[in-house]
C-alpha positions as CSV (number, residue, x, y, z in Angstrom):
1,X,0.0,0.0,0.0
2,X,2.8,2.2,0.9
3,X,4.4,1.7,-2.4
4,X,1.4,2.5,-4.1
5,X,1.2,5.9,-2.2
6,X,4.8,6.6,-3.7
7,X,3.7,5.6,-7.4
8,X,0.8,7.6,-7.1
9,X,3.0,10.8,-6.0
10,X,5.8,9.4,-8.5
11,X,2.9,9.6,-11.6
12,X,1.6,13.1,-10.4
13,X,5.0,14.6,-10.3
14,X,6.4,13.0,-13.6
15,X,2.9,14.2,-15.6
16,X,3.5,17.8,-14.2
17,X,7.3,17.9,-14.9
18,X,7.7,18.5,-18.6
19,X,5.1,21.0,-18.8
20,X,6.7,22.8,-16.2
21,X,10.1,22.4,-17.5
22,X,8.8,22.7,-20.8
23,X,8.2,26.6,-20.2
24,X,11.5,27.7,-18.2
25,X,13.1,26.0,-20.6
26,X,12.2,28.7,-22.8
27,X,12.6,31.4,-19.8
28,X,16.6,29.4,-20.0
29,X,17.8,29.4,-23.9
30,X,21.5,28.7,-22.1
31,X,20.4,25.5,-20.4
32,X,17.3,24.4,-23.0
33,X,19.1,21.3,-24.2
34,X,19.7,19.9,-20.9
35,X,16.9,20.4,-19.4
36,X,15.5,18.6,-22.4
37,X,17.4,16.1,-22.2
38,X,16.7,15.9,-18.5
39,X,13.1,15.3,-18.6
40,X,13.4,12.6,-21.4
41,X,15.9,10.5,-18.9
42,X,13.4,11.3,-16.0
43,X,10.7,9.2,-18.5
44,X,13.1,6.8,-19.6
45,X,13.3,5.9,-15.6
46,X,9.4,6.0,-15.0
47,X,8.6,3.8,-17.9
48,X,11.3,1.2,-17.0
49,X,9.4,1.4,-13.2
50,X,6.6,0.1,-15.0
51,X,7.5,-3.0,-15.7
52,X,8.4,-3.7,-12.1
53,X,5.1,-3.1,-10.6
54,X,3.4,-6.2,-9.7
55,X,-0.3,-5.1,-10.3
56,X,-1.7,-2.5,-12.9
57,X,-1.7,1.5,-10.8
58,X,-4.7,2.4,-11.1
59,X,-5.8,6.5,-10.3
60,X,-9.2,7.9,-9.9
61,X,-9.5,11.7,-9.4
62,X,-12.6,13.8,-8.7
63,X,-15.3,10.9,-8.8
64,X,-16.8,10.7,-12.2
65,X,-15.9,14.1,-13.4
66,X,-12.3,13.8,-13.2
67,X,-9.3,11.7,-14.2
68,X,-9.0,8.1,-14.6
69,X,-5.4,6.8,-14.8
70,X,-4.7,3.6,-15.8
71,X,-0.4,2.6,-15.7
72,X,0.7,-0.9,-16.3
73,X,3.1,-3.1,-18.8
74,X,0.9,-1.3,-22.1
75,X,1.5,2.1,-20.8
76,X,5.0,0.9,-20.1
77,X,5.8,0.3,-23.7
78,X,3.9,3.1,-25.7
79,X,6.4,5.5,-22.3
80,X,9.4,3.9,-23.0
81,X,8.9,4.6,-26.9
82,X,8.4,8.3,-26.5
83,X,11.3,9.0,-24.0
84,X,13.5,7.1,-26.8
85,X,12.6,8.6,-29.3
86,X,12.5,12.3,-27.8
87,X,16.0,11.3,-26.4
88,X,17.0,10.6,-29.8
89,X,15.6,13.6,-31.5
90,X,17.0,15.9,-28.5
91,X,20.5,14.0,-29.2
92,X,20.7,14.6,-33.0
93,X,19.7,18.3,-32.8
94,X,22.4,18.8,-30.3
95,X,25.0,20.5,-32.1
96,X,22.2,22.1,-34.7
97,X,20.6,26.1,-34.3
98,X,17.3,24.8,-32.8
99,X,16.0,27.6,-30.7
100,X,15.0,27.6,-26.8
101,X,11.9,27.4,-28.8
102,X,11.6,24.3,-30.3
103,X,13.1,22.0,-27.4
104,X,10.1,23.8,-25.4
105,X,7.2,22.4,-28.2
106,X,9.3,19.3,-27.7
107,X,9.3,18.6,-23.9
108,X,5.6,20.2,-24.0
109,X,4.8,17.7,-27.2
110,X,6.7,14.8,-24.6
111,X,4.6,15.6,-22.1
112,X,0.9,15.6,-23.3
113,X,2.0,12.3,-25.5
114,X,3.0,10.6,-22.2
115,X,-0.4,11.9,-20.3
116,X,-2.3,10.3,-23.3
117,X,-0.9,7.1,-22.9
118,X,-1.8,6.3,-19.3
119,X,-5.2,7.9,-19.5
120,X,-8.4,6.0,-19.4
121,X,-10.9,8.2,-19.7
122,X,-12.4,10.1,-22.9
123,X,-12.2,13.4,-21.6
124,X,-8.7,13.4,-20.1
125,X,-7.5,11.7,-23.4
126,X,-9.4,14.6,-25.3
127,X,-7.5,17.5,-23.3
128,X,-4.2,15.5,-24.2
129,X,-5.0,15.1,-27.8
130,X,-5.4,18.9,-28.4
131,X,-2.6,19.8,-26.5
132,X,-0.4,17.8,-29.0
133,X,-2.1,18.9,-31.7
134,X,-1.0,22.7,-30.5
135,X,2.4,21.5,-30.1
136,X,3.3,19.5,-32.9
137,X,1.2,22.2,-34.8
138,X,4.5,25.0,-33.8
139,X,6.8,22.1,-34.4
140,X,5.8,21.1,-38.0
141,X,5.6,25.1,-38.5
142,X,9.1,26.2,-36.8
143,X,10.4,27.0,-40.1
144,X,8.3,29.2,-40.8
145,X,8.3,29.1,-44.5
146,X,5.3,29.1,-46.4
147,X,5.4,25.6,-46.8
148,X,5.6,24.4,-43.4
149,X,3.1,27.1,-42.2
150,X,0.6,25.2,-44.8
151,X,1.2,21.9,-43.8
152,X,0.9,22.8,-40.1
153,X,-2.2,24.7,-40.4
154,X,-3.9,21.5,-42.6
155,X,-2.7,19.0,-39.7
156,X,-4.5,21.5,-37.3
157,X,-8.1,22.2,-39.0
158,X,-8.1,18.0,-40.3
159,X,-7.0,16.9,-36.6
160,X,-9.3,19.7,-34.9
161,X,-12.3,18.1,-36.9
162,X,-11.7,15.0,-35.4
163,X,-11.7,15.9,-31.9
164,X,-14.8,17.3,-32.8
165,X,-16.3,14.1,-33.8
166,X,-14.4,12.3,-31.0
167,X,-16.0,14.9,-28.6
168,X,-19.3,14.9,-29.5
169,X,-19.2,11.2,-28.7
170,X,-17.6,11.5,-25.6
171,X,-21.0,13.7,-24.5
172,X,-22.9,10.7,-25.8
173,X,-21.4,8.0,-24.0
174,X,-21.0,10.0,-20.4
175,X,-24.9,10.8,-21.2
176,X,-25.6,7.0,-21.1
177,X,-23.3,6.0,-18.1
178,X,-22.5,9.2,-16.0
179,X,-19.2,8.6,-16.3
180,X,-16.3,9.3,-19.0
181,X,-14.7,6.1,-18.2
182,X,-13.5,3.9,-21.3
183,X,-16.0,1.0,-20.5
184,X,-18.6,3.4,-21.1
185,X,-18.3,1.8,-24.2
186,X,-20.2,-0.7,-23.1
187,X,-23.9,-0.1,-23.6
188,X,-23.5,3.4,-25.3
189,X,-25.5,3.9,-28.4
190,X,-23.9,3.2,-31.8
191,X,-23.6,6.8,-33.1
192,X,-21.3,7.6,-30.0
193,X,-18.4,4.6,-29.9
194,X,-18.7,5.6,-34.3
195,X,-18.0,9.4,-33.2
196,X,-15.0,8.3,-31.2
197,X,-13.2,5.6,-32.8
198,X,-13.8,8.0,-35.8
199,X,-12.1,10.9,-34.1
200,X,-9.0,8.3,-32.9
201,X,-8.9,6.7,-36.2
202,X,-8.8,9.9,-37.9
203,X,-6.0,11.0,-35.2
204,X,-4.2,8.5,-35.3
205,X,-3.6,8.0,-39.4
206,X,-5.5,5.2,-40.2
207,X,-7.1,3.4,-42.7
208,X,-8.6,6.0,-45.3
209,X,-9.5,8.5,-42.7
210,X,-5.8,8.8,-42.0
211,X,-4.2,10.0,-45.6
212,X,-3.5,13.4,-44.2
213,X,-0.5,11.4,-42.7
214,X,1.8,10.9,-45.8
215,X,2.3,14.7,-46.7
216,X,2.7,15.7,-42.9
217,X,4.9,13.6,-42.1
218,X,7.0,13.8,-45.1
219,X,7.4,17.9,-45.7
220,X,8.0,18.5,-41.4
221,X,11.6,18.7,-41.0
222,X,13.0,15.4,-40.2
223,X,13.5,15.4,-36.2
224,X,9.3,16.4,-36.2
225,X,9.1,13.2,-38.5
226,X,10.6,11.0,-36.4
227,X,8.4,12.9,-33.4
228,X,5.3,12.5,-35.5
229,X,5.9,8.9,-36.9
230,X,7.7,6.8,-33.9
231,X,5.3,8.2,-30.9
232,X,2.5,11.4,-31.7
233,X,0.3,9.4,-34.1
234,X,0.6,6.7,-31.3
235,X,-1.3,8.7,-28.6
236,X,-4.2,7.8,-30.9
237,X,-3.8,4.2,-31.5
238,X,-3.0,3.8,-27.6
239,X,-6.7,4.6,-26.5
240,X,-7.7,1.8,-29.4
241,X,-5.8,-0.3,-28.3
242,X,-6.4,0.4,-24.3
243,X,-10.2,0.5,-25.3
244,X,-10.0,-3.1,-27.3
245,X,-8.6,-4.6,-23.9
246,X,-11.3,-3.2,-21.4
247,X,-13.8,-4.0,-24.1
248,X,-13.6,-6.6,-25.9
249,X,-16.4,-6.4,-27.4
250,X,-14.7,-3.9,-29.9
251,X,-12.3,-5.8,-30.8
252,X,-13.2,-7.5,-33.9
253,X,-13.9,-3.8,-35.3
254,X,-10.2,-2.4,-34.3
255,X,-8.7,-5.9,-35.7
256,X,-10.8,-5.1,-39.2
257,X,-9.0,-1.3,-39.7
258,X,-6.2,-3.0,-38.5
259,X,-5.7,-4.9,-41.5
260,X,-7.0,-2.2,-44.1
261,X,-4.7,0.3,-43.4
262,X,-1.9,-2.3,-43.2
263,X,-2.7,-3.3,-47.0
264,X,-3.8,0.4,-47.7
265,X,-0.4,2.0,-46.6
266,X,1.9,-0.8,-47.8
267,X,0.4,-0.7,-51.7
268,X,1.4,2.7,-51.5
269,X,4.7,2.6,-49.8
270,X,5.6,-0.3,-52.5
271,X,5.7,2.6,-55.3
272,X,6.6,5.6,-53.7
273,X,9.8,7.1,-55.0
274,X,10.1,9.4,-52.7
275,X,12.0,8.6,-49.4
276,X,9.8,10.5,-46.6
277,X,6.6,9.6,-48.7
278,X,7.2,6.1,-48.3
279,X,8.2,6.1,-44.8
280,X,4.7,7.8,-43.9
281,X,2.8,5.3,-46.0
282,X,4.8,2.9,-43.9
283,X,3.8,4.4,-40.8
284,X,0.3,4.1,-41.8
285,X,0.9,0.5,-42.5
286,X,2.9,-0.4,-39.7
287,X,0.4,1.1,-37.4
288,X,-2.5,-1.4,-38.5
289,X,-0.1,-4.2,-37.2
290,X,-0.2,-3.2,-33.8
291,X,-4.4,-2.5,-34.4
292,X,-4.2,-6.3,-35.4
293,X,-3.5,-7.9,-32.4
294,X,-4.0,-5.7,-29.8
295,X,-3.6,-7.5,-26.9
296,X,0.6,-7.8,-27.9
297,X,0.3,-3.9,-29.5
298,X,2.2,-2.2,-26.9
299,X,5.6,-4.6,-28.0
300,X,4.7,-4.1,-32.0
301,X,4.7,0.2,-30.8
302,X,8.0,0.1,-29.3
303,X,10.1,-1.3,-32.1
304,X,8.0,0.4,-34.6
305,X,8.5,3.8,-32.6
306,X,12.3,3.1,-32.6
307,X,13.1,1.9,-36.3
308,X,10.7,4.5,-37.8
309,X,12.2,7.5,-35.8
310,X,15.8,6.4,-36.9
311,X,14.8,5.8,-40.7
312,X,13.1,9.5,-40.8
313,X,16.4,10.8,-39.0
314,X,18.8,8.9,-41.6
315,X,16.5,9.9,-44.2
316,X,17.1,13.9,-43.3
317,X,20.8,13.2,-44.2
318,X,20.8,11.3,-47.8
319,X,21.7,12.8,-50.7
320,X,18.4,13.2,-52.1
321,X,14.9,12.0,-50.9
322,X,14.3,10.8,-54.9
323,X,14.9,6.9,-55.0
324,X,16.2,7.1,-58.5
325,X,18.7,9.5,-57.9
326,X,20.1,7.3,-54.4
327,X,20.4,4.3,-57.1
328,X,23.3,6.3,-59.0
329,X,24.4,8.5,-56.3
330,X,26.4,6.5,-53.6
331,X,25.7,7.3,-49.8
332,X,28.3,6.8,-47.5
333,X,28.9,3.5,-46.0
334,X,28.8,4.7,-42.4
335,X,25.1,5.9,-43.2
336,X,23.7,2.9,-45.3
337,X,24.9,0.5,-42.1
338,X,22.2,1.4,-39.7
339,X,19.9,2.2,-42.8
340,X,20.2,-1.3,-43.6
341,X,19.5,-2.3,-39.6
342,X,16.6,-0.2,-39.4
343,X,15.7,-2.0,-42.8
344,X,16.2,-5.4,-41.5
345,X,14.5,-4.4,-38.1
346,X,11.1,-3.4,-39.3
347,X,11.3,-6.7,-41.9
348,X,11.4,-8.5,-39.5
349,X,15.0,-9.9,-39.8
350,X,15.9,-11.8,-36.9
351,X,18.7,-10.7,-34.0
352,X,16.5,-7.4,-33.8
353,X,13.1,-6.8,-32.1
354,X,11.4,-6.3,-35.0
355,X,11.7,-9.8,-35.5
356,X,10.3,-10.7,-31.9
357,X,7.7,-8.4,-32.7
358,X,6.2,-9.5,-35.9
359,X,6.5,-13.4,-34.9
360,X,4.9,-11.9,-31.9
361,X,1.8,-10.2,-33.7
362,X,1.3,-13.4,-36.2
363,X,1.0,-15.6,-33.7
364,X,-1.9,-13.3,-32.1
365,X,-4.0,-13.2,-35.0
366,X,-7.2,-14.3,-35.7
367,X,-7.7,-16.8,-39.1
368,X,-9.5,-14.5,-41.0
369,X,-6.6,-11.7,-40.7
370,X,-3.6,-14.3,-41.8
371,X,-3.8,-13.8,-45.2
372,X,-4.0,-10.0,-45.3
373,X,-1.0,-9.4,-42.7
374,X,0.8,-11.8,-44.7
375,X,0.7,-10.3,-47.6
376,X,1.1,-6.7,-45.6
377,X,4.6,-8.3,-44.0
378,X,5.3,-9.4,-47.9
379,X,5.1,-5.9,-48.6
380,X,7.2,-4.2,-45.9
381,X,10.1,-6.5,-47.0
382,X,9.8,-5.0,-50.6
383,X,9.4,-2.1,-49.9
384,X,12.5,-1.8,-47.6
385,X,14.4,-3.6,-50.0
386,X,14.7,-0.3,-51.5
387,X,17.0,0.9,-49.1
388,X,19.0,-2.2,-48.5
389,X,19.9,-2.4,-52.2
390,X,21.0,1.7,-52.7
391,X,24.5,1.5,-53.7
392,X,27.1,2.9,-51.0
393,X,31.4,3.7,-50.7
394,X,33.4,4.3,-48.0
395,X,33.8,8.5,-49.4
396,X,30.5,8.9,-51.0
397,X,27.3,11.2,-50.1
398,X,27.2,14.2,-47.5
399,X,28.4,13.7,-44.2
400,X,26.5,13.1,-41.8
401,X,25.3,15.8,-38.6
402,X,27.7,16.0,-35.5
403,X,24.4,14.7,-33.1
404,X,23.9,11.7,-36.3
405,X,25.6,8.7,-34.7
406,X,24.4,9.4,-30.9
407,X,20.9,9.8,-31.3
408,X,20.9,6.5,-34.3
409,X,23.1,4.6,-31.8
410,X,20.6,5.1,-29.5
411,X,17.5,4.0,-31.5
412,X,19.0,1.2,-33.2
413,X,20.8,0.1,-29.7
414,X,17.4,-0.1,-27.8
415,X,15.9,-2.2,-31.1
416,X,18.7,-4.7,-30.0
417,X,18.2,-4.6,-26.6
418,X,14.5,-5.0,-26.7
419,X,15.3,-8.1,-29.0
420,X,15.3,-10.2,-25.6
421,X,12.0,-9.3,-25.0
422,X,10.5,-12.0,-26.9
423,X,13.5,-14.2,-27.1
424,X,9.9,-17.4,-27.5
425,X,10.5,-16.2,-30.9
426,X,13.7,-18.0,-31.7
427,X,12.2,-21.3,-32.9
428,X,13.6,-22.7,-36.2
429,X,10.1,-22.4,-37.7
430,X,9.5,-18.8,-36.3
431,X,13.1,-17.9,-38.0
432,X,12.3,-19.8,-41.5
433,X,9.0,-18.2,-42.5
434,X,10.1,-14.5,-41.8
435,X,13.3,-15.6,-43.4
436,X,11.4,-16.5,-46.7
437,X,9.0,-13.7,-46.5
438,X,12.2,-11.5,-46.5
439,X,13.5,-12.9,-49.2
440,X,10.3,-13.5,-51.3
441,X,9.8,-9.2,-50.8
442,X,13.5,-8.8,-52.2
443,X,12.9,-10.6,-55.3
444,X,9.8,-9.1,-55.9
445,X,11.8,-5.9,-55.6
446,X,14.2,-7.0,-58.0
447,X,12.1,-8.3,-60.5
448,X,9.1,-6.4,-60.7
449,X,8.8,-3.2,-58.8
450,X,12.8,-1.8,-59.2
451,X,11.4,-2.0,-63.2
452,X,8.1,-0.4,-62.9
453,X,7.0,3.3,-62.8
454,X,3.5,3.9,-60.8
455,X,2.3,6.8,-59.6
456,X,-0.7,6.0,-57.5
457,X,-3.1,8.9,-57.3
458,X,-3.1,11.2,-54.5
459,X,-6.5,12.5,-55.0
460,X,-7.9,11.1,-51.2
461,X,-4.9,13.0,-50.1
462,X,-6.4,16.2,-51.0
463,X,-7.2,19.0,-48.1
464,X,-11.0,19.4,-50.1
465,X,-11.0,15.7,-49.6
466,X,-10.0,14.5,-46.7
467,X,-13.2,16.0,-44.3
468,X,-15.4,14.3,-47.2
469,X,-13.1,11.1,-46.4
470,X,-13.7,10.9,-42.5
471,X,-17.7,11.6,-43.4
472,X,-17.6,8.4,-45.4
473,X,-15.5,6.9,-42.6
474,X,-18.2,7.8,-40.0
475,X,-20.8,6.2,-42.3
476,X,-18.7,2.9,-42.4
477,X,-18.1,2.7,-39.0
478,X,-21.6,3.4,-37.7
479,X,-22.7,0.7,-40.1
480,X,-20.2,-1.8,-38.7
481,X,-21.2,-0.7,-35.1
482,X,-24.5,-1.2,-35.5
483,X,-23.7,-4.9,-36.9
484,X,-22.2,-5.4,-33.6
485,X,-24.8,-3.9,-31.6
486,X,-25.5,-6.6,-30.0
487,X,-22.1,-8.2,-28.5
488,X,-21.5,-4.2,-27.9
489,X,-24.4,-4.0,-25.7
């Protein structure tokens, strides 16, 4: 009991901390980086904590008004991901000109992100959610060119429209309980869990309703797409995932998206040419992975967090985001080395979690979604194959950023580490069939897609069209709601 009294305290302090740091570090431009860097380790601490604690901490805060906090191994994961990758982004912008005000966004960003992913109620989560939408909103708009101004200001009005959806069903489901509480699911009329998982979906860059995602993530500078890809998109898909658990009665609905927008983001990453494009697509993809088995999601979001974040750092540093000009223009060796881990990683390549991970997620899935994710792995591997077969010299390509090697040794350090996680995995038939799907994607590479040209529309991706998009979203979702009325109810 005593130790519980100490977590408690422990949890209030470190969800205060980086919102209080995060404005005197802007008050203290001399000191911003450590103080950064400082709150990141604090998180790195609390989420390893996590995994020690023998029962789930559970926080209830003015009755059925307030705050619900729910902490155990799942928030441990989706923690431990965001105070890596922050660490990593805070380490490779060390030695750059980022302001006193960009590290503050970042800690403030840290902050809400971490606060998302132990909430369990909808209108604590809601707070959260616009809070990084503010933040990331001044991050993807720090350079202040017209560009980034446009693609901020489009990722504010498209993820402001879905907090309105996701709040209107938050009113509907604390009408029908009393209570904000996540299990409110639970007898709440159709149009209200639509009107939510609408607003996370949309959040969180899934399925169709997510295809603001890909230009985002691509045209931010790349420390804000490794923020955005490896951890903000996941303070959406945490609540899913959290609400799939408590309710299970939801959880042939998440495992459906789950499987769309892993075929929907992969057939697009496939034949994208250009290097941040396919990386988002892959995001969107890699996030209907951890949708597809839930109940092992939190694992799936740590090594995705990690390799993603690292590819969208390397990927700042190549000689040119165009895939055809990296197959004639060498990159240097010492850069294609952890390209080619993170590669292998998010393949599923054995000796690194991704591996773990993905044997992990198949095993977890039900017989209708084999096929699908099968074919979405088979994808993955080609379309990574593109990286691992760019050509590369010991003197070729830029060099790389003085904070480079820290912040990827980092990443790609705690994708080893985490490899023991699941060390189960290391059967000779779990090695073997990743093995073959591996190789299976290269040779498709090879063969067919390094010799084809296809550009896949980007009509959906339109600002006009993506509001129209989440309205035909809602419509889908209510109608598969309503199919599942009754185990819902």
């Amino acid at each position: 009991m005593n130790y519980n009294r100490k977590m408690n305290a422990l949890t209030i302090i470190w969800i205060a901390l980086p919102l209080f740091i995060g404005f005197n570090i802007y008050l203290l431009p001399s000191i911003c980086r450590y103080l950064a860097l400082g709150v990141a380790i604090i998180s790195l601490g609390y989420s390893l904590t996590i995994f020690s604690l023998s029962l789930p901490l559970d926080l209830q805060l003015l009755d059925n008004f307030g705050v619900i906090l729910l902490i155990d191994n799942l928030s441990g994961f989706f923690i431990l991901t965001n105070a890596l990758v922050t660490l990593g982004v805070i380490l490779y912008c060390w030695h750059s000109d980022k302001t006193n005000f960009f590290y503050t966004q970042v800690i403030i960003l840290h902050g809400s992100v971490n606060a998302a992913f132990i909430c369990a109620d909808f209108i604590s989560l809601y707070v959260a959610l616009e809070v990084i939408s503010i933040a990331a909103f001044l991050l993807i708009t720090y350079p202040r060119s017209d560009r980034s101004i446009w693609v901020g200001l489009r990722y504010l009005f498209v993820s402001n429209v879905a907090m309105l959806f996701y709040l209107v069903g938050t009113v509907l489901v604390y009408k029908a309980h009393h209570s904000f509480g996540f299990e409110g699911l639970r007898g709440s009329p159709p149009e209200a869990v639509a009107l939510i998982f609408l607003g996370l979906l949309a959040k969180g860059g899934i399925f169709v309703s997510g295809l603001w995602l890909p230009l985002t993530h691509s045209e931010s500078d790349s420390p804000v797409s490794a923020m955005l890809s490896g951890v903000v998109v996941k303070a959406a898909i945490y609540p899913l995932v959290r609400c799939t658990l408590m309710v299970p009665e939801v959880d042939p609905i998440i495992r459906i998206f789950g499987v769309g927008t892993a075929l929907l983001g992969v057939s697009y990453a496939i034949f994208e040419q250009d290097t941040k494009r396919m990386l988002a697509f892959s995001t969107v993809s890699q996030l209907g992975f951890i949708l597809a088995a839930p109940e092992v999601g939190g694992f799936y979001a740590l090594t995705h967090g990690l390799v993603k974040s690292s590819l969208f750092l390397m990927a700042g540093i190549l000689p040119s985001r165009n895939l055809k000009v990296l197959q004639d223009q060498p990159m240097k060796t010492a850069i294609w080395i952890p390209l080619v881990m993170a590669s292998f990683s998010i393949s599923g390549f054995p000796l690194l979690s991704g591996f773990g991970a993905k044997v992990l997620t198949m095993k977890n899935l039900l017989p209708w979604q084999v096929i699908g994710m099968n074919i979405a792995a088979l994808g993955t591997a080609t379309t990574f194959a593109k990286f691992i077969f760019l050509p590369h010299e010991k003197s070729g390509g830029s060099k790389a950023k003085s904070g480079f090697f820290p912040a990827i040794g980092l990443l790609l350090g705690g994708l080893l580490i985490a490899n023991g996680v699941y060390y189960q995995a290391y059967t000779f038939v779990n090695i073997i069939k990743p093995l073959i799907t591996i190789f299976l994607g290269w040779f498709t590479y090879i063969l067919i897609v390094q010799r084809m040209v296809i550009k896949l529309p980007r009509i959906a991706e339109q600002f006009e069209h993506l509001i129209g998009g989440m309205s035909l979203m809602l419509i889908f979702l209510f109608w598969v709601i309503l199919g599942n009325q009754t185990s819902i109810s």
